[in-house]
Each structure stands twice: as structure tokens, then as C-alpha cells.
C-alpha positions, 0 to 999 in steps of 0.5 A, spaced: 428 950 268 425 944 271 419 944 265 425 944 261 429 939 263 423 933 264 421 936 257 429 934 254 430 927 258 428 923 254 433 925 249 439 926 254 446 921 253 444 916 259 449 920 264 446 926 263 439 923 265 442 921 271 444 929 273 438 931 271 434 926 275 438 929 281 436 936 280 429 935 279 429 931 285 434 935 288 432 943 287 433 946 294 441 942 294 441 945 287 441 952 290 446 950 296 450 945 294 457 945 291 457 944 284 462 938 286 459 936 292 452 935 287 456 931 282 457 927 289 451 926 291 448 924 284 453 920 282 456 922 276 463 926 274 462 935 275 464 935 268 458 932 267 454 937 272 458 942 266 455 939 260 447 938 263 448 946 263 450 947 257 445 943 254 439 946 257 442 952 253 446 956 259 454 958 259 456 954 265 453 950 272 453 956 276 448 959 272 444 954 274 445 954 280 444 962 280 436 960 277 435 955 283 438 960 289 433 964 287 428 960 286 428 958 293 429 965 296 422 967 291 419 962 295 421 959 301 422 966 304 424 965 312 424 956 311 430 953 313 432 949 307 433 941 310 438 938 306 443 932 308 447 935 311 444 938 316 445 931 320 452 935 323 448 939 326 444 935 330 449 931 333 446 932 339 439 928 337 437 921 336 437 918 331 429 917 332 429 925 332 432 926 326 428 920 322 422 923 324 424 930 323 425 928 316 419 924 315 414 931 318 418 935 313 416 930 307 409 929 309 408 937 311 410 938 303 404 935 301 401 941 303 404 946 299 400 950 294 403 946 288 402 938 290 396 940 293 394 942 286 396 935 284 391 932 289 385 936 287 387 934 280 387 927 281 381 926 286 377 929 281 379 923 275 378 918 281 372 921 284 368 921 277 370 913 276 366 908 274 371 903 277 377 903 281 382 899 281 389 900 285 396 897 283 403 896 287 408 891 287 414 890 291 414 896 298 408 899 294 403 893 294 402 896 302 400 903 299 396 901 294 393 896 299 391 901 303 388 907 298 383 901 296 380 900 303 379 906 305 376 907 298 372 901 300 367 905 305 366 910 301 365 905 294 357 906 292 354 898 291 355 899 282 362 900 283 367 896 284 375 898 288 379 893 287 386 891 288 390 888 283 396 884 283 399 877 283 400 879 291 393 880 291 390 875 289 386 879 284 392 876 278 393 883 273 387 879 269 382 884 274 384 888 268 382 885 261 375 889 262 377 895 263 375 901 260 373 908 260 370 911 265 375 906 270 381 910 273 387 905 276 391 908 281 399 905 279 404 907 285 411 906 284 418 908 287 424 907 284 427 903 282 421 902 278 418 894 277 416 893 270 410 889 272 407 895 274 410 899 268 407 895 264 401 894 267 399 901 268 401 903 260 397 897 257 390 900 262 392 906 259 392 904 252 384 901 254 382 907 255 382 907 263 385 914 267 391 913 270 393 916 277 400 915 279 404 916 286 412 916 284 417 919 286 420 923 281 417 928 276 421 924 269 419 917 273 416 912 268 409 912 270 408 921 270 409 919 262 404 914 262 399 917 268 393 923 266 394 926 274 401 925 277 401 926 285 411 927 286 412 924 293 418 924 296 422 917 298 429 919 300 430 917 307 436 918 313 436 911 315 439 906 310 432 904 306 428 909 302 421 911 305 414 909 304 412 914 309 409 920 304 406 915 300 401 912 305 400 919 307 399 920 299 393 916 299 389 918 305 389 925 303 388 923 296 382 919 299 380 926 303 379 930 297 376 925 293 371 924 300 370 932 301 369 933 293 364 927 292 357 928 293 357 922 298 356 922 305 362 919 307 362 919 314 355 916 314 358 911 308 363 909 313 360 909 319 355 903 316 360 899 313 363 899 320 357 896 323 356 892 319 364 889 319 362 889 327 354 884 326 360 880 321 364 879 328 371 882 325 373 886 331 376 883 337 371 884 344 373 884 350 370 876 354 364 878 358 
């Protein structure tokens, strides 16, 4: 079913696109969550929950749900499903426990069989790049920021990492030359910046691989990018996580090391000492 609707949203009315979006997004309240209180939650009337399941071919939204209570029976078996609202039940606990609970369940997820496939994909197009480059704006500038220093300690002397972006001092010009061969990777949450956007499907069309970090199986960016790693951004506090994201990257940077032919933790300790002879790192007066 979610092969389907991300092949059908681009042809869907723009509210249908918005209750597609929250099915995707969200399979596990699918399963659980009333028809009307999804509707709720995505923001669009329960007729228009009704009319997404018809035009995915199904007599009515309870078909669809039956689809996605079964799936999670098939492969969640024995998890306990975190939604919303299980906020109720943990009454009891700070608002420290249950942000952080949800930030482990995030990042644990990444684990799993499907994203870890992701992982494998994507580390595999940027470990055979010529250059590397890394693109984030907005909350997502600090990821990409991320992804290209530690990228750096593994980079061999002919290869360049670098981090483009007005914010970065490397203006979007760092680009024009790229080519084959070069791989970008373009993280973005929504809502989407369209610098990014933009960015992203201009280097695909040089030639350049696009890997992407987003947050939703129909964002802009999977469209654009040859490899897609979903994260989730939701959050229990009143602004959207990034959390996932920068736990992304280093596994991203994990596999892409493991996977190479390079000595990375010998790459790592002599870039370390070197910093060290350039007195980077702070010592304790004698």
C-alpha cells in the first residue's frame, strides 16, 4: 500500500496529498488510530481520509486500516507500538523521560532491517565518490556540517569534502564543476527550503549522485535523490527533531568507513595529531 500511494501522490488533489503524506508517515496510528482521530491528526476532514481509500481502489478507510493493523501484527510481533498518545500513560514521568524516550525509539529505528538497507545503499554511492560535497539549510545546516567533518578524516589527499552553502562560506558556486563521479549529500526536513530543493536537482541533472536525509518517503528530495536514507522528525516538545538526523550521518559515515578500503581509524588518528602539532585543542597550563 505505501508503494502505491507514493507512486499516485503526485496526481492526487493537494488535500488528498496531505492525508497521504500522514499515512506514510504515520502506519503504526494507521493501524491504531480511529479514522476520525487521523483525520485530526493530519489535519483534513474524515471525508477526506474516505475519499483517499477510494482512490487507492478500496471500498472504505476501514480496508485500510485493516491493511496496516495487519502489517504491524506481520512485523512488529511483541512491540509495543509508541504513538501520541501514550503521553497519558506516562503521566508520571518528566517531560525529560518521555522526550527522550521518543528520541531512543527514533534513532533505535534505524536500525531495522529496511532503513538499514538504506544505509547500506547510500554508503556504497558515497564511498565510491570522487568528491563529496554536503548541503543543509536552516536546522539542517548543522547536520550536513556534521556529515562533512567527519567525512574529512576519512577523505584520501585527491579527494575533496566539502560543505556548500551560503551559511558555509563555500557559496553554491562550489558546485559548478561537479560532475559524475561526485555525490552530494542534501538534507532536508520539512517544510522543505527551496535553496535546497533546487540546489539538489540542478547537481542531479550535472550528473552528480544525490543522497538524500528527509523525512518522508514523498518529500521532494527522495524524487530527486538516487539513494534515500527516511528519518523520523516528529517530536514531544513543541519543535521538530533533528536528533535522527545527526544520528543518520554518523552511521552513514560508519558504513561508508567499514565498507571502504580505508584504514579509518589510522585515517583518524593521524588527522588527530596533526590538529594536535597545529595547537587546536585546548592543554591544561603546566
Amino acid at each position: 500500500m505505501a508503494e502505491l500511494l507514493v507512486e499516485r501522490f503526485e496526481n492526487m488533489p493537494p488535500q488528498l496529498r496531505v492525508a497521504a503524506r500522514f499515512v506514510l508517515d504515520h502506519p503504526k496510528d494507521v493501524a491504531l488510530m480511529s479514522m476520525r482521530e487521523q483525520a485530526h491528526q493530519a489535519g483534513v476532514s474524515h471525508s477526506t481520509m474516505m475519499r483517499l481509500a477510494r482512490w487507492l481502489g478500496l471500498d472504505g478507510y476501514e480496508d485500510m486500516r485493516s491493511l496496516y493493523a495487519r502489517a504491524l501484527r506481520e512485523t512488529a510481533a511483541g512491540e509495543p507500538a509508541r504513538q501520541g498518545g501514550e503521553r497519558d500513560g506516562a503521566s508520571g514521568f518528566s517531560t525529560v523521560g518521555v522526550v527522550a524516550d521518543a528520541l531512543a525509539a527514533q534513532i533505535s529505528s534505524l536500525g531495522e532491517y529496511g532503513n538499514a538497507m538504506q544505509f547500506i545503499a547510500a554508503a556504497d554511492l558515497v564511498g565510491r565518490s570522487r568528491n563529496l560535497f554536503a548541503l543543509g539549510s536552516r536546522s539542517a545546516y548543522p547536520v550536513a556540517s556534521r556529515f562533512v567533518h567527519i567525512m574529512s578524516f576519512l577523505a584520501a589527499s585527491d579527494r575533496r569534502v566539502t560543505l556548500v552553502g551560503d551559511m558555509a562560506g563555500q557559496g553554491l558556486d562550489a558546485l559548478q564543476l561537479a560532475g559524475g563521479g561526485d555525490v552530494l549529500l542534501a538534507v532536508g526536513m520539512a517544510p522543505y527550503d527551496r535553496t535546497t530543493i533546487d540546489v539538489a536537482r540542478q547537481a542531479a541533472r550535472q550528473g552528480v549522485g544525490v543522497v538524500a536525509i528527509t523525512d518522508s518517503s514523498v518529500s521532494p528530495l527522495t524524487r530527486i535523490a538516487r539513494e534515500t536514507i527516511i528519518v523520523a522528525s516528529s517530536s514531544q516538545s513543541f519543535f521538530r527533531s533533528m536528533a535522527p538526523a545527526f544520528a543518520a550521518v554518523e552511521i552513514l559515515a560508519a558504513v561508508t568507513a567499514m565498507r571502504s578500503e580505508t584504514n579509518a581509524a589510522e585515517r583518524v588518528k593521524q588527522s588527530e595529531e596533526q590538529l594536535a602539532a597545529f595547537g587546536i585543542y585546548w592543554k591544561p597550563p603546566r
